[in-house]
ZADO-1210 file (C-alpha; in nm, 4 decimals, padded with zeros to 6 digits):
<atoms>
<atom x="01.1538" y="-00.9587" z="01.2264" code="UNK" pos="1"/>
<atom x="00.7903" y="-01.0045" z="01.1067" code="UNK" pos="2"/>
<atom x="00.6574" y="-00.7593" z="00.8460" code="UNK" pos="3"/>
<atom x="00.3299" y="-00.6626" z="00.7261" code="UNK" pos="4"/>
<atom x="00.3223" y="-00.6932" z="00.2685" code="UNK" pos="5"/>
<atom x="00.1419" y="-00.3654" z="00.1002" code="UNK" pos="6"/>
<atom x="00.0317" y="-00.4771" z="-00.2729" code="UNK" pos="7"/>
<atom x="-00.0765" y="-00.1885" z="-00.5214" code="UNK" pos="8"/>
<atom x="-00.1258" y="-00.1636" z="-00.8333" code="UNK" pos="9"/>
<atom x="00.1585" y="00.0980" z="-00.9574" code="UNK" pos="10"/>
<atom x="-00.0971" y="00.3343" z="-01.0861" code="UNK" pos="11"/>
<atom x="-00.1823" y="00.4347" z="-00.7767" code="UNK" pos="12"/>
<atom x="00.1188" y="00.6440" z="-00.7686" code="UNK" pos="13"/>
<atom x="00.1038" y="01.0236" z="-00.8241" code="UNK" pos="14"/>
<atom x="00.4797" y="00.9934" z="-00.9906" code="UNK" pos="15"/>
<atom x="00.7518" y="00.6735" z="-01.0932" code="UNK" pos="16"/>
<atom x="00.8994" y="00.4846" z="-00.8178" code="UNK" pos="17"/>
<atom x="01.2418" y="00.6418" z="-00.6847" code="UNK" pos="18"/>
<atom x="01.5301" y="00.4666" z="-00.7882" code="UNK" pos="19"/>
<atom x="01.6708" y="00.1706" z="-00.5453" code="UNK" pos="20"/>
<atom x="01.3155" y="00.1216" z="-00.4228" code="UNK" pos="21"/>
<atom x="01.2897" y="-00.2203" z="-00.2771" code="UNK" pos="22"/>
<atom x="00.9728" y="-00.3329" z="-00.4192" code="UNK" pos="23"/>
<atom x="00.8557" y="-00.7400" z="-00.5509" code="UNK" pos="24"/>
<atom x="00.6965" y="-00.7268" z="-00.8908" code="UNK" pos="25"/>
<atom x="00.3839" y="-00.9633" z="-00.9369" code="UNK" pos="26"/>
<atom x="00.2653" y="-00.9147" z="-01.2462" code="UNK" pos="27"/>
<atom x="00.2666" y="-00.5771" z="-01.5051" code="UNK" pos="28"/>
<atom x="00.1042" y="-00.3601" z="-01.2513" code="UNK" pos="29"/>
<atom x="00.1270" y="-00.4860" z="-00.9466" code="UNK" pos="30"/>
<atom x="00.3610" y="-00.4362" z="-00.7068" code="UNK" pos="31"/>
<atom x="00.4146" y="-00.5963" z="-00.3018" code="UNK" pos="32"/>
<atom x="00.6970" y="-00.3920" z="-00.0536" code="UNK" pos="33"/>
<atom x="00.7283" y="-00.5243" z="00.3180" code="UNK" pos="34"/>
<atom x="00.6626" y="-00.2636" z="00.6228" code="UNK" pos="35"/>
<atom x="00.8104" y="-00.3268" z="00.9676" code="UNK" pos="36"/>
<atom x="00.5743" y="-00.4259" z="01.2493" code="UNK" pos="37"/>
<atom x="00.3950" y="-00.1198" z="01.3654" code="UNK" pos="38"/>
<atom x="00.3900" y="00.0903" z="01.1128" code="UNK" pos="39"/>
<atom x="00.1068" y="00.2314" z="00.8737" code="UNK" pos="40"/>
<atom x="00.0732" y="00.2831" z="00.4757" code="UNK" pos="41"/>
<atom x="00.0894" y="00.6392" z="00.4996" code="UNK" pos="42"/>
<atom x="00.4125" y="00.6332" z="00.7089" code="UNK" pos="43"/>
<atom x="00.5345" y="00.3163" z="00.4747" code="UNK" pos="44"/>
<atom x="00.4961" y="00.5736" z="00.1668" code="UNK" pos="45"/>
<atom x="00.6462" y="00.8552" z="00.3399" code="UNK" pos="46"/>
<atom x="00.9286" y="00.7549" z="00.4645" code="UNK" pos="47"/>
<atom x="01.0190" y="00.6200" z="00.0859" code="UNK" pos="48"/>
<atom x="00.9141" y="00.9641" z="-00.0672" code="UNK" pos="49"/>
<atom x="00.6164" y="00.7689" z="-00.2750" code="UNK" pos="50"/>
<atom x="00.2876" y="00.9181" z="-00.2891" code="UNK" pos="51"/>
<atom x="-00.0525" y="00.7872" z="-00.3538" code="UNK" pos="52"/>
<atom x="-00.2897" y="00.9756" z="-00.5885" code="UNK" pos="53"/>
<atom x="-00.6232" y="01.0574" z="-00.3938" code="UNK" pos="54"/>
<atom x="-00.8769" y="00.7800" z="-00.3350" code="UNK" pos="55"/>
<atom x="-00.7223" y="00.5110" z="-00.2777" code="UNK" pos="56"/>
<atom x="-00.8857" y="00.2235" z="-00.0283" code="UNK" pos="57"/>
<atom x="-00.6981" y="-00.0057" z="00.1755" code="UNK" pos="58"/>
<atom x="-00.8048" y="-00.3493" z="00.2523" code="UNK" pos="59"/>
<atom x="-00.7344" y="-00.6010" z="00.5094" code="UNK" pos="60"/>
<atom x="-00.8970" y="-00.8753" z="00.5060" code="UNK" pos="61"/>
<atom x="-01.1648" y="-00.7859" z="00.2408" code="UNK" pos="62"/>
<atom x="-01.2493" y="-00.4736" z="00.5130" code="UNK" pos="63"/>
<atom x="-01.1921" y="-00.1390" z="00.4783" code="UNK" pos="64"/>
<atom x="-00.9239" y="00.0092" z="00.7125" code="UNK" pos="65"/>
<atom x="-00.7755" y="00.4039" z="00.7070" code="UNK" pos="66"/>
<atom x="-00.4222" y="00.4117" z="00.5655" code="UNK" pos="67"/>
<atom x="-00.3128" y="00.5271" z="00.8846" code="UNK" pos="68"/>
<atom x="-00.3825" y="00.2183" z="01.1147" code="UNK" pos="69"/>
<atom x="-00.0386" y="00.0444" z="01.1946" code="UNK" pos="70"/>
<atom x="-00.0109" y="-00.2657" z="01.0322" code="UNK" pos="71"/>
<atom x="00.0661" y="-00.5710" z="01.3244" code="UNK" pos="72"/>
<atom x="00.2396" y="-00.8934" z="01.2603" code="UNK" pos="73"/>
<atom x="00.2006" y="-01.0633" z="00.8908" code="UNK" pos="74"/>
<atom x="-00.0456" y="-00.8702" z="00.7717" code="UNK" pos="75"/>
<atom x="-00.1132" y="-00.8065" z="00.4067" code="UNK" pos="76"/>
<atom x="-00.2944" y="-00.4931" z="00.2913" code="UNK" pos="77"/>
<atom x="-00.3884" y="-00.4415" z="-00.0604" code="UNK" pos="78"/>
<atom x="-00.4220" y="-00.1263" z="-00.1963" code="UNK" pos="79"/>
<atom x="-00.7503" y="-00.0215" z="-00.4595" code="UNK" pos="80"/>
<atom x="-00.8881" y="00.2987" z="-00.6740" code="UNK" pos="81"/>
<atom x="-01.2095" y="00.4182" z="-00.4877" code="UNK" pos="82"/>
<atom x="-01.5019" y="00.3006" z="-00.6873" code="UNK" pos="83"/>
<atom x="-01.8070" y="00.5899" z="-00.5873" code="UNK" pos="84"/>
<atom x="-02.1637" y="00.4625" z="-00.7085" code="UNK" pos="85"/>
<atom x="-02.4523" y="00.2825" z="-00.5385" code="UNK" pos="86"/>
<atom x="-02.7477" y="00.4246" z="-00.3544" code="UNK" pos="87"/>
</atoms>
């Protein structure tokens, strides 16, 4: 089975990661977990009990994509604070 990689950086999270969590540790902060074909980030998070604090971005390709699009194939999302500034 194909999966899609989510990396994020672990202060992302509102609270700790749950015990048994199957997660690959890159460095300090960073963390990758593999979601099945066809599912989103949101649903990824949910259906381990994790939540994300508010603002966080999800990129794909250096674009922009809502947490809730379903991830396809080998896809690898990473996961970033919201930076607000700029006019």
């Amino acid at each position: 089975m194909i999966m899609a990689s989510v990396r994020f950086d672990q202060r992302l999270l509102v609270s700790p990661l749950p015990s048994g969590t199957s997660f690959e540790k890159t460095n300090e902060q960073e963390l990758v977990f593999q979601v099945p074909d066809g599912l989103s980030v949101n649903e990824a998070f949910e259906s381990l009990n994790i939540r994300l604090k508010q603002g966080v971005v999800a990129l794909l390709d250096g674009q922009t994509v809502d947490l809730s699009r379903p991830l396809i194939g080998s896809e690898e999302v990473r996961l970033l604070p919201q930076i607000a500034g700029g006019d």
